[in-house]
C-alpha positions as CSV (number, residue, x, y, z in Angstrom):
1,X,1.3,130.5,196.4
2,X,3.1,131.7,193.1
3,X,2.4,128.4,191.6
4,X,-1.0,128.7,192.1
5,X,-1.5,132.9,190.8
6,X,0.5,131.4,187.6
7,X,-2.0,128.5,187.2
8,X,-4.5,130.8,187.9
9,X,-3.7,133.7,185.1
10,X,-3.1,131.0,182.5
11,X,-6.5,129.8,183.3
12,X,-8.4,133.4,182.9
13,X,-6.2,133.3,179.6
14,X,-7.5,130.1,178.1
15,X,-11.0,131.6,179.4
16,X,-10.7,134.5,177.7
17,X,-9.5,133.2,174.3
18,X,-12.0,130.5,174.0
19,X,-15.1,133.6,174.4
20,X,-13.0,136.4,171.8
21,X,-14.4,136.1,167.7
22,X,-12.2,133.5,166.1
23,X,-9.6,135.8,164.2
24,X,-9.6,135.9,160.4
25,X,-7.1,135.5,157.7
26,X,-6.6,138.6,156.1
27,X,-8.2,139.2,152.7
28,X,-5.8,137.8,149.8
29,X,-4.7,139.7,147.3
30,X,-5.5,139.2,143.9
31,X,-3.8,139.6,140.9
32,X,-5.0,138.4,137.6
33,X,-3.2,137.9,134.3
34,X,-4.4,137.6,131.0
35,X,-1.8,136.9,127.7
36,X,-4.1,138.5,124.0
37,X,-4.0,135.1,121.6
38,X,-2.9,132.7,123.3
39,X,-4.3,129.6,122.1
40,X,-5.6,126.6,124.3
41,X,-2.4,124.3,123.2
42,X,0.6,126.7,123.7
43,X,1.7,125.5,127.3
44,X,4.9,123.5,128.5
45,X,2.2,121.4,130.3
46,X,0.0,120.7,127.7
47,X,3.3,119.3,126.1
48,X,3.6,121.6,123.2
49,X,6.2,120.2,120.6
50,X,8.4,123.7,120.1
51,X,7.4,126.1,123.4
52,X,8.9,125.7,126.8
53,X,6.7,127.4,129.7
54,X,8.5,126.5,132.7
55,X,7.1,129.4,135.2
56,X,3.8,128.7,133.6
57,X,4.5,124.9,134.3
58,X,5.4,125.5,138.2
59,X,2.3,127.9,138.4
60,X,0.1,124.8,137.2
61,X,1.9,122.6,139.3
62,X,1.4,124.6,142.7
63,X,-2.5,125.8,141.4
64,X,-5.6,124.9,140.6
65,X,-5.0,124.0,136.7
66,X,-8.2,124.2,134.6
67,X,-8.4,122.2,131.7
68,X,-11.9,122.9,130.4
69,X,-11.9,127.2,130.9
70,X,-13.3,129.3,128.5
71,X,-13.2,132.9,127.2
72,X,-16.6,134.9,127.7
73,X,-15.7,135.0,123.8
74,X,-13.7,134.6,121.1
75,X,-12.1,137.9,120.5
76,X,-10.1,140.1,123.2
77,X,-12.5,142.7,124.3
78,X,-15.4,140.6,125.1
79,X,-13.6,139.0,127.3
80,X,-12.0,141.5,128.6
81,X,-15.9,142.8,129.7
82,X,-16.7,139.4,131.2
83,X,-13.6,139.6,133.6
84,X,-15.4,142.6,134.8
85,X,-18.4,142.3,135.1
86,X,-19.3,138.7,135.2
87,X,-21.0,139.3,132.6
88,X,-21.7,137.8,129.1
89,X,-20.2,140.8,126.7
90,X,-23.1,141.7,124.7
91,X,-24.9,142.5,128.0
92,X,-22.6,145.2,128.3
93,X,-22.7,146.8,125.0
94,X,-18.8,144.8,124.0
95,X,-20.3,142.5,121.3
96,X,-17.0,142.4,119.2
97,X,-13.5,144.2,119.4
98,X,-12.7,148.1,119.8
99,X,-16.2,148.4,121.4
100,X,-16.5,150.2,124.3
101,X,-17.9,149.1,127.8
102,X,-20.9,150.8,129.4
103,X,-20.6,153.5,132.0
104,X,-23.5,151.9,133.6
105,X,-21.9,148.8,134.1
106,X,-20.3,147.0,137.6
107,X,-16.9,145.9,137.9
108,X,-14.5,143.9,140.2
109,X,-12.6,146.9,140.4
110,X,-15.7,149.1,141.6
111,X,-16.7,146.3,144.2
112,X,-13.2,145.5,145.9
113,X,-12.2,149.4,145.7
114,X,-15.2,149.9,147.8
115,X,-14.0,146.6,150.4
116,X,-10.6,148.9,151.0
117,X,-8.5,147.1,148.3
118,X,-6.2,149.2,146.1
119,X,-7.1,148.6,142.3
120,X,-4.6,148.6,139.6
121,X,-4.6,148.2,136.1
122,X,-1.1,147.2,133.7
123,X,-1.3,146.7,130.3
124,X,-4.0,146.1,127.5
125,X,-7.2,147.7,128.0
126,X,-9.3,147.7,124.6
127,X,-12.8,149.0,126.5
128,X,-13.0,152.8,125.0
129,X,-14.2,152.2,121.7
130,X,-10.7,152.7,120.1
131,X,-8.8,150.4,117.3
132,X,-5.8,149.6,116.1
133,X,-2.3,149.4,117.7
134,X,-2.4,150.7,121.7
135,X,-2.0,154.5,122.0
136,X,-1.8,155.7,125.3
137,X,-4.8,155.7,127.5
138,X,-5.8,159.7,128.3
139,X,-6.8,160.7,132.0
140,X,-9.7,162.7,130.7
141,X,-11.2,159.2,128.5
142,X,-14.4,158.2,130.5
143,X,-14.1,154.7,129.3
144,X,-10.8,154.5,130.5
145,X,-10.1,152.3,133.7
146,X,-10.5,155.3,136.3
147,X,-13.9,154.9,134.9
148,X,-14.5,151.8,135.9
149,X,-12.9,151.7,139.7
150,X,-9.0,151.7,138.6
151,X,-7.0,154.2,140.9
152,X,-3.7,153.6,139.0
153,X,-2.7,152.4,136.1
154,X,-0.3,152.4,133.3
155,X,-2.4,151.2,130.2
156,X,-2.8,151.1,126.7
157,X,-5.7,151.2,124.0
158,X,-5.3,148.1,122.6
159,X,-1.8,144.9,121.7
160,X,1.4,146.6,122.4
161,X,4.7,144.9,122.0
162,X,8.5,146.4,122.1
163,X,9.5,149.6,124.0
164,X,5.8,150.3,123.9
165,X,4.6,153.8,124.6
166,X,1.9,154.2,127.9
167,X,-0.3,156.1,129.3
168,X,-1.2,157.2,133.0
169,X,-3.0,159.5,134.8
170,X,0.5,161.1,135.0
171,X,0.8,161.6,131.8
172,X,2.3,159.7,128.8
173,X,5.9,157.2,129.4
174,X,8.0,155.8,126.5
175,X,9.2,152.4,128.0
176,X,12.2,150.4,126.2
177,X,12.2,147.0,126.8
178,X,9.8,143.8,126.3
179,X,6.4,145.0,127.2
180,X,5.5,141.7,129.2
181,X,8.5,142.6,131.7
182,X,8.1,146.2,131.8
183,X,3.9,145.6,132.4
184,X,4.9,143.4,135.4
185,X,7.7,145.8,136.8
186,X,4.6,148.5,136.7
187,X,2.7,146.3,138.4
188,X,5.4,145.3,141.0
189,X,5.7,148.7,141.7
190,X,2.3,149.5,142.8
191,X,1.9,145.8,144.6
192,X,5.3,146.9,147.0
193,X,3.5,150.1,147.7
194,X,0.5,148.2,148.7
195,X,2.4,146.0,150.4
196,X,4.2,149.0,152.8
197,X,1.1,150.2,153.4
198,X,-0.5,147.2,154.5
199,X,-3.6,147.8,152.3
200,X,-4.9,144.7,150.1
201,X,-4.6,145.0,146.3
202,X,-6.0,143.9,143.0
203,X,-4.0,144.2,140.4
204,X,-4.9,143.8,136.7
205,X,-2.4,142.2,134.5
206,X,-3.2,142.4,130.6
207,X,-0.3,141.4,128.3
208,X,-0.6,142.6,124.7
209,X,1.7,139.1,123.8
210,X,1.5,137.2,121.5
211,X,-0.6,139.2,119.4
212,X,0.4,140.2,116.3
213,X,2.6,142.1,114.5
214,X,5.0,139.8,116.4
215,X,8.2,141.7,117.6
216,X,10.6,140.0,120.1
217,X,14.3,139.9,121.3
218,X,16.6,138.1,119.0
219,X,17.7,135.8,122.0
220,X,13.7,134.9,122.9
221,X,13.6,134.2,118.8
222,X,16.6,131.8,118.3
223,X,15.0,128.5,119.3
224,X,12.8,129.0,116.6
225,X,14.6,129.1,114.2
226,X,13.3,126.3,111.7
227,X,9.7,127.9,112.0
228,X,8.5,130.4,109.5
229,X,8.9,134.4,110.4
230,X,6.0,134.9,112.1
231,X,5.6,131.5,114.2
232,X,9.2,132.4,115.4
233,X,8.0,135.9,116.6
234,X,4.7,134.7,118.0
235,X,6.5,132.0,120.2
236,X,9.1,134.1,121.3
237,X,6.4,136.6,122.8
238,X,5.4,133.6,124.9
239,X,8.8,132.8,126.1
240,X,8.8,136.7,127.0
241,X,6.0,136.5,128.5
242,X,6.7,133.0,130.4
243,X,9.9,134.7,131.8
244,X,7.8,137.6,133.4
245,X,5.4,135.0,135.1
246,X,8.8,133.8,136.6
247,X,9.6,137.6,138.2
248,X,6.5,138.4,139.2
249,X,6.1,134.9,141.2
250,X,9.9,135.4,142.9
251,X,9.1,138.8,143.5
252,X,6.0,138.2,145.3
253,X,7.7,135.6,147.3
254,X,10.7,138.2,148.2
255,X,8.0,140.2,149.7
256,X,6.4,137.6,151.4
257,X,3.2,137.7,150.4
258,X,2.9,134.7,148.1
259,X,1.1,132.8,150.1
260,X,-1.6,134.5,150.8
261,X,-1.8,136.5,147.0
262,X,-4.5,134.9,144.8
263,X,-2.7,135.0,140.7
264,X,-5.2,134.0,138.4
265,X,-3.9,133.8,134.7
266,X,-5.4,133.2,131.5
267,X,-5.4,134.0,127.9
268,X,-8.4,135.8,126.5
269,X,-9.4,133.9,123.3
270,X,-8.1,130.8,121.3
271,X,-4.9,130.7,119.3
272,X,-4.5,131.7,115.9
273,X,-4.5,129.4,112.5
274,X,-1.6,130.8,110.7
275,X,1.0,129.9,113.2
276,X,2.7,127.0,113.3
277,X,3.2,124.4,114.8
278,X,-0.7,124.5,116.3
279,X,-1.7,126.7,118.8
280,X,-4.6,125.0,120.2
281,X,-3.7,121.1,120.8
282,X,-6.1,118.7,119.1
283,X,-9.4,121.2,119.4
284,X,-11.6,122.4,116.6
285,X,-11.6,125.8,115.7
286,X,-9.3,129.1,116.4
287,X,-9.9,132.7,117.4
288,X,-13.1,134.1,116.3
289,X,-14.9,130.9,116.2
290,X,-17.4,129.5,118.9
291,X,-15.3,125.7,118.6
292,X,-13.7,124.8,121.6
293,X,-10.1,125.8,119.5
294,X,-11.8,129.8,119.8
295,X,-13.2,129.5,123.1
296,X,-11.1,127.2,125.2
297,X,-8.0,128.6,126.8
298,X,-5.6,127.7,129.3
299,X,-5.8,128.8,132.9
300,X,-4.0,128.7,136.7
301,X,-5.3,129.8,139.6
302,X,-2.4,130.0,142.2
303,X,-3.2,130.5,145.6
304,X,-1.1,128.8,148.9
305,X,-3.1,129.9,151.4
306,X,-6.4,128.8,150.0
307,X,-6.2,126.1,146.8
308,X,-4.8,122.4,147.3
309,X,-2.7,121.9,144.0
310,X,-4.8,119.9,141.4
311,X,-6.4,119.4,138.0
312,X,-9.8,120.6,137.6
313,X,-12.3,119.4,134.1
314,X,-14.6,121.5,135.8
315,X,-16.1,123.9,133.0
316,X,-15.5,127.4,134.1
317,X,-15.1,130.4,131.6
318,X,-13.9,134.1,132.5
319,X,-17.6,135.2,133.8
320,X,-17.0,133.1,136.8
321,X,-14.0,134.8,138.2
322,X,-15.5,138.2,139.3
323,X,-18.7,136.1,141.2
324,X,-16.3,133.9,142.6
325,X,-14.0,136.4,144.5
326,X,-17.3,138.1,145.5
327,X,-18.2,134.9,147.5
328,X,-14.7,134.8,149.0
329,X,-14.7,138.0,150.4
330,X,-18.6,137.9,150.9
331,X,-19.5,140.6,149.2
332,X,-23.0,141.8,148.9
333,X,-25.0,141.4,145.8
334,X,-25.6,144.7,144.6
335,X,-21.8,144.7,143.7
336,X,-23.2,142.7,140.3
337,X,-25.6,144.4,138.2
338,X,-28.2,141.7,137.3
339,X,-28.4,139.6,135.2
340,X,-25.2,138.0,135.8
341,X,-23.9,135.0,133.8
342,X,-21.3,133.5,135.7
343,X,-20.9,131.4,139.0
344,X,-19.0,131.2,142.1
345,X,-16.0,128.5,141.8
346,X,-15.1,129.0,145.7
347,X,-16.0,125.6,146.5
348,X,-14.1,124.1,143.6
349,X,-10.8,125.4,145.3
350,X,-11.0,122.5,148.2
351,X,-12.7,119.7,146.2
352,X,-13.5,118.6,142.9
353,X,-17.1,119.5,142.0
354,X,-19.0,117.0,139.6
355,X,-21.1,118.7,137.6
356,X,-22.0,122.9,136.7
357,X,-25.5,123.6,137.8
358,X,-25.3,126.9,135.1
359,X,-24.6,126.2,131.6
360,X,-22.1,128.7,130.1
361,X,-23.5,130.8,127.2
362,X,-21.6,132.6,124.3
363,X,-23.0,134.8,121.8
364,X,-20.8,136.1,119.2
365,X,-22.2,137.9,116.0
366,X,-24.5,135.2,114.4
367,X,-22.7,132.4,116.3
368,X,-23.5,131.1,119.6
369,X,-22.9,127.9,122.1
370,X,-23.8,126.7,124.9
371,X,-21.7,124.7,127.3
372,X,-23.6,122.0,129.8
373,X,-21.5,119.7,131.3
374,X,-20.5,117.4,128.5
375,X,-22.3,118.4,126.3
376,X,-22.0,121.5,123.9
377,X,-24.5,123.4,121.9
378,X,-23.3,125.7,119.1
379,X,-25.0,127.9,116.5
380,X,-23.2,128.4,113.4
381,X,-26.1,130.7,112.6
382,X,-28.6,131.8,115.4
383,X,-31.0,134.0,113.2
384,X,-31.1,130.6,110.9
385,X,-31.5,128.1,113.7
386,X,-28.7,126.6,112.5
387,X,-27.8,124.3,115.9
388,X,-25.8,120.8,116.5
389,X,-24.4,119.2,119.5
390,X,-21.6,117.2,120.5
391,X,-20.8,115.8,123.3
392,X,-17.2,116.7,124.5
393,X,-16.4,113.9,126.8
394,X,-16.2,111.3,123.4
395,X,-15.6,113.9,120.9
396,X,-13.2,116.6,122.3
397,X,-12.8,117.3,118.7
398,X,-16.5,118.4,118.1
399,X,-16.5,116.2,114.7
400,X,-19.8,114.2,114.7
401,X,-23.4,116.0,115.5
402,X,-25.4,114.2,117.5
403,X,-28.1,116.4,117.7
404,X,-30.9,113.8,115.7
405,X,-30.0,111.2,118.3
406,X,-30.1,113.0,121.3
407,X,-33.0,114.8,120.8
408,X,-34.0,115.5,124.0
409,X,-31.1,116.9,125.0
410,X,-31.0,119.0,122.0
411,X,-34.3,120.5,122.6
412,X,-33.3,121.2,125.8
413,X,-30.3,123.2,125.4
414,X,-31.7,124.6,122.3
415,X,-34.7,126.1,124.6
416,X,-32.3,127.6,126.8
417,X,-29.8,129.1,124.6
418,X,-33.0,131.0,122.8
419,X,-34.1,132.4,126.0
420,X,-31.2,133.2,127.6
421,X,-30.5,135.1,123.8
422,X,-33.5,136.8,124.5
423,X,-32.4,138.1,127.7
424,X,-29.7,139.1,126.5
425,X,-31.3,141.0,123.7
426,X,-32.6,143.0,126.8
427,X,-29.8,144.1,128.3
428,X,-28.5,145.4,124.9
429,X,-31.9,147.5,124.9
430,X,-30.7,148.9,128.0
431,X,-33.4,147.3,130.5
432,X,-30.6,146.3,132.5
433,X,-30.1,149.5,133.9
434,X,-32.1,152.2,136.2
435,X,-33.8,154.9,134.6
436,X,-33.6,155.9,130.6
437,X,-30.4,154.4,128.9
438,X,-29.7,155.1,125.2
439,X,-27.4,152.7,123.2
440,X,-26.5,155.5,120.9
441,X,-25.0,157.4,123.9
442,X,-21.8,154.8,123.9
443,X,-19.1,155.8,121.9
444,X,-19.1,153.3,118.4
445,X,-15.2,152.0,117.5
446,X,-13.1,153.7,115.6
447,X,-8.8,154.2,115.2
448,X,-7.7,156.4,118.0
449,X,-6.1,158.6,114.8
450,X,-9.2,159.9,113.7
451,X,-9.9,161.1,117.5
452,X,-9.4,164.3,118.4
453,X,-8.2,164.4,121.7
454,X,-5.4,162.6,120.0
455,X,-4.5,164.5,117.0
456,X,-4.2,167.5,119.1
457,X,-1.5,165.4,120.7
458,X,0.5,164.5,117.9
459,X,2.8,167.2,117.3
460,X,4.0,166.8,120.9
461,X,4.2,162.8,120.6
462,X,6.6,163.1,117.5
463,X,9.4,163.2,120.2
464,X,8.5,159.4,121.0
465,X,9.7,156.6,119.1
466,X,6.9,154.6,120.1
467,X,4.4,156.9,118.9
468,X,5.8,157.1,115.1
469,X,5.5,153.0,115.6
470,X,2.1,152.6,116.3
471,X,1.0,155.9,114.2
472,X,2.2,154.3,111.0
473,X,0.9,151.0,112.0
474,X,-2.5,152.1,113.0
475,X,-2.9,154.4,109.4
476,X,-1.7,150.8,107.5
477,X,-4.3,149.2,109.6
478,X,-7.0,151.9,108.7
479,X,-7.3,151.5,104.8
């Protein structure tokens, strides 16, 4: 009789379990990491001649490795507004550095704040309309990252670099130390809070290496020593910085949370000219430029619970990676504010995808390109219809326009770029956006010493070594 009440109950069980929702995995956590100048070429697994990136290098290897993603642009905070927002950066008023991002505009940080993740910002910010070496973000600046869905964070204006000094909604900290370890330990801090209470995070990790002036430990410099001052300093920055990947990745494992924590790295432009040996492999073209040396850049995405380690040519750029942890957590669509210019990469993280439906735009002062596949539009001079084409796949080195002999295609992509440069033209207007919108409301760049609610400050900020380093840099900076 026993035997049967048992075989009975484990019946009802199975019965019971088979008509119950299929349980689902928690959401992932996301962190995502951008380095300021780091160019397409400076990787240990790209093979670089002089730089060693072994925690980059066992990222790649246990991620999804892109080997064709782009910056939304070619300078930082462009970018920075198309990791956002999604968005191409002159929709959102950021058409070159120091500009600041619209109020109006929709961020990651809005949309997962408001699907119960905690949201975090670390580092580089360079979205207020302020120049010149990071100052200390204030609490009351609007365009700081509490105004754009960023409950804590420990930021900066703009590059930072040795015992750099930092601002929060606390108030300001002097920090001694490399800035890429100390932005991670900030950001470790929040993540175990997150982590106690059981609440989902994004974190935002934006390092201010290796962007110039160049400063670094003499250890980090010493196996550089046969390259010229500032190649030695640059490099070390990214063997800093490459040692903090390594801390954060244990770290996360210690808490045991790795697997199912989404780190998404990348650098934010191309790599510099003047630094040697190159910073952007075999590639045409360097920071500021529309090339592939300017826009290309290296990038992991990391994820055990959810990405099958692989290499991906897959053209992606920046614009993508808002849309595409949208569709993971299945967001609804007013999150974005319309139009937006990137695409969901969800199914790329469980097979390789063939071919990009979207072309990826750039717009850049008078330059422009257009990315479709293979093939690669770019504008040396929009307002002059100055256009060729190359076609990546045989010449990665854009070297030989073959816009007179594929015609067709030419006309093509030239057609689109114009009226997708159109649209854009209309966001800048403002039509983007309910109701009235003036552009002249934004705040227009400018050093963050001629601004008041920082002069008043000075006097008080003498105490800080970091402030008399950036003070007298910024002044040299604003001649």
């Amino acid at each position: 009789m026993k035997f049967l009440t048992l075989l009975f109950l484990l019946f009802q069980s199975s019965w019971l379990l088979a008509q119950s929702p299929p349980q689902t995995s928690p959401k992932p956590n996301i962190i995502l990491i951008m380095t300021d100048d780091q160019g397409w070429g400076q990787t240990g697994y790209y093979k670089h001649p002089v730089l060693k990136t072994p925690n980059l290098d066992a990222m790649a290897a246990n991620g999804l490795r892109f080997d064709r993603f782009y910056a939304g642009a070619p300078v930082c905070s462009p970018t920075r507004a198309s990791v956002l927002t999604g968005r191409a950066n002159n929709r959102t008023g950021v058409p070159s550095h120091g500009h600041a991002l619209r109020l109006q505009e929709k961020t990651i940080a809005h949309a997962l704040k408001k699907a119960g993740y905690a949201t975090g910002h670390f580092g580089k910010w360079h979205l207020n309309g302020l120049r010149g070496p990071g100052a200390p973000i204030l609490d009351e600046d609007p365009y700081g990252p509490k105004g754009f869905g960023f409950e804590t964070w420990m930021t900066v204006t703009n590059f930072f670099d040795l015992d750099p000094l930092m601002g929060s909604a606390q108030g300001v900290h002097q920090f001694k130390g490399d800035s890429s370890e100390i932005i991670v330990n900030q950001a470790l801090s929040f993540i175990k809070k997150q982590k106690d209470a059981e609440k989902p995070f994004l974190a935002v990790i934006w390092d201010g290496s290796p962007h110039s002036p160049f400063e670094a430990s003499e250890e980090d410099i010493a196996p550089f020593k046969d390259l010229d001052k500032n190649s030695q300093k640059h490099y070390a920055e990214l063997v800093a910085f490459d040692r903090s990947i390594g801390v954060l990745r244990k770290t996360l494992r210690d808490l045991d949370i790795a697997d199912n924590t989404m780190v998404w790295f990348c650098s934010d432009n191309g790599g510099l000219p003047k630094i040697k040996p190159t910073t952007v492999g075999n590639l045409r073209g360097n920071k500021g430029t529309v090339y592939e040396g300017g826009l290309r850049v290296p990038a992991i995405l990391e994820w055990p619970a959810g990405i099958k380690p692989r290499i991906t040519k897959y053209p992606s750029s920046t614009m993508d990676i808002f849309p595409t942890i949208a569709d993971l957590l299945g967001l609804p669509q007013d999150n974005f504010l319309k139009p937006v210019d990137g695409e969901s990469l969800k199914a790329l993280f469980t097979k390789d995808l063939k071919r990009r439906e979207n072309a990826i735009p750039f717009r850049y002062q008078t330059k422009g390109a257009l990315v479709d596949n293979n093939y690669k539009l770019v504008a040396s001079n929009v307002q002059k219809n100055a256009f060729a084409l190359y076609d990546l796949a045989t010449d990665p080195g854009e070297t030989k326009d073959i816009s007179k002999e594929s015609t067709e295609q030419f006309q093509k992509m030239t057609a689109h770029y114009l009226k997708w440069y159109q649209s854009v033209e209309d966001s800048i207007a403002g039509k983007d956006y309910p109701g009235d919108f003036d552009p002249d409301s934004v705040p227009q760049p400018k050093f963050w010493t001629s601004d008041k609610r920082y002069q008043k400050r000075f006097e008080e900020w003498k105490k800080y070594p970091g402030f008399q380093k950036i003070y007298k840099e910024t002044k040299r900076r604003d001649r």
